[in-house]
C-alpha positions in Angstrom: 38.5 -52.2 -1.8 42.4 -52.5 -0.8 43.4 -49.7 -3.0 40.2 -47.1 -1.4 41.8 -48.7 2.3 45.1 -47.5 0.8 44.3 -44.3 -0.4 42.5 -43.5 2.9 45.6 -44.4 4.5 48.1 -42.2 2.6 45.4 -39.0 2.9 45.1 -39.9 6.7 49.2 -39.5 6.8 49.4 -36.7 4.9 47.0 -35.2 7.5 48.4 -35.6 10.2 52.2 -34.8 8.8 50.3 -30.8 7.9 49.5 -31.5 11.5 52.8 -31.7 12.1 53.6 -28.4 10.4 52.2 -26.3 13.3 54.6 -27.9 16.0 57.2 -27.6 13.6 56.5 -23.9 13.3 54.9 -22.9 16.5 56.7 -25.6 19.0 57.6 -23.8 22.1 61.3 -25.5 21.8 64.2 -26.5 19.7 63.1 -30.2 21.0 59.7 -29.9 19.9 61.0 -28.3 16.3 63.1 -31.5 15.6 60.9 -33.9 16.8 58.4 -32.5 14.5 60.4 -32.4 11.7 61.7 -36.0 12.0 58.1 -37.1 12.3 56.9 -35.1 8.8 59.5 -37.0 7.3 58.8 -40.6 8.7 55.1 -39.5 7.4 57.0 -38.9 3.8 58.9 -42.4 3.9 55.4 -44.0 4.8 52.9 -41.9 2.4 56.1 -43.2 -0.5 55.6 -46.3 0.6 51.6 -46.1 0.7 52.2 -44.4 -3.1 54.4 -47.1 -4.5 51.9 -50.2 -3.8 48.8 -47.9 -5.0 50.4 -47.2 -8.4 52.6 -50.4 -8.6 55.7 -48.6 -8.8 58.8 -50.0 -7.2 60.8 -46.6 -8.3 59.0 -45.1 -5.4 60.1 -47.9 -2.6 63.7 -46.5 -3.8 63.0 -42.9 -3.6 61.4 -43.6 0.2 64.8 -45.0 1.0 66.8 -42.5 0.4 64.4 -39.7 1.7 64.5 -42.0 5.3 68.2 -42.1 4.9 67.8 -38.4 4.5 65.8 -37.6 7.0 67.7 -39.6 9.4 70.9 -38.0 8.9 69.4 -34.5 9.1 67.8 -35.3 12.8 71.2 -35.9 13.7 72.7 -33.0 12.1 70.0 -30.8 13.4 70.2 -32.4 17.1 74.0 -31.9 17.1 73.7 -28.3 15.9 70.7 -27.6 18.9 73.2 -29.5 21.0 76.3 -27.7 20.6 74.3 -24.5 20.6 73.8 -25.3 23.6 69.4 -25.4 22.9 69.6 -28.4 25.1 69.0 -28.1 29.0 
């Protein structure tokens, strides 16, 4: 019964993060872009997470670190770069 909850959950983020492709794609402004990009990959981190109690794997909790610390560095790359750009009003 967990595990179905589980897998319910990860399918419900992965979802919503080809959701988040559109704004990524269509968003009407560098803001929108990043904030859509940082959100795919907080859906990553979580549907890693989600994946590494379904299957029992703690290799997986490790692979989700990194991917946040990843994804967290790249928002601030890609923020500085829209910044400097001058993309920012």
């Amino acid at each position: 019964m967990i595990a179905g909850m589980l897998v319910g959950a990860t399918v419900a983020f992965l979802l919503f993060a080809i959701a988040l492709v559109y704004r990524a794609v269509v968003g009407p402004t560098m803001q929108d872009r990043v904030i859509a990009v940082n959100a795919i990959g907080t859906n990553t981190v979580v549907i890693l997470a989600l994946v590494a109690v379904i299957a029992g794997e703690q290799m997986y909790l490790d692979v989700a670190l990194v991917y946040a610390l990843l994804n967290f560095l790249l928002s601030i790359a890609i923020s500085k770069f829209a910044v400097e750009r001058g993309g920012v009003i």
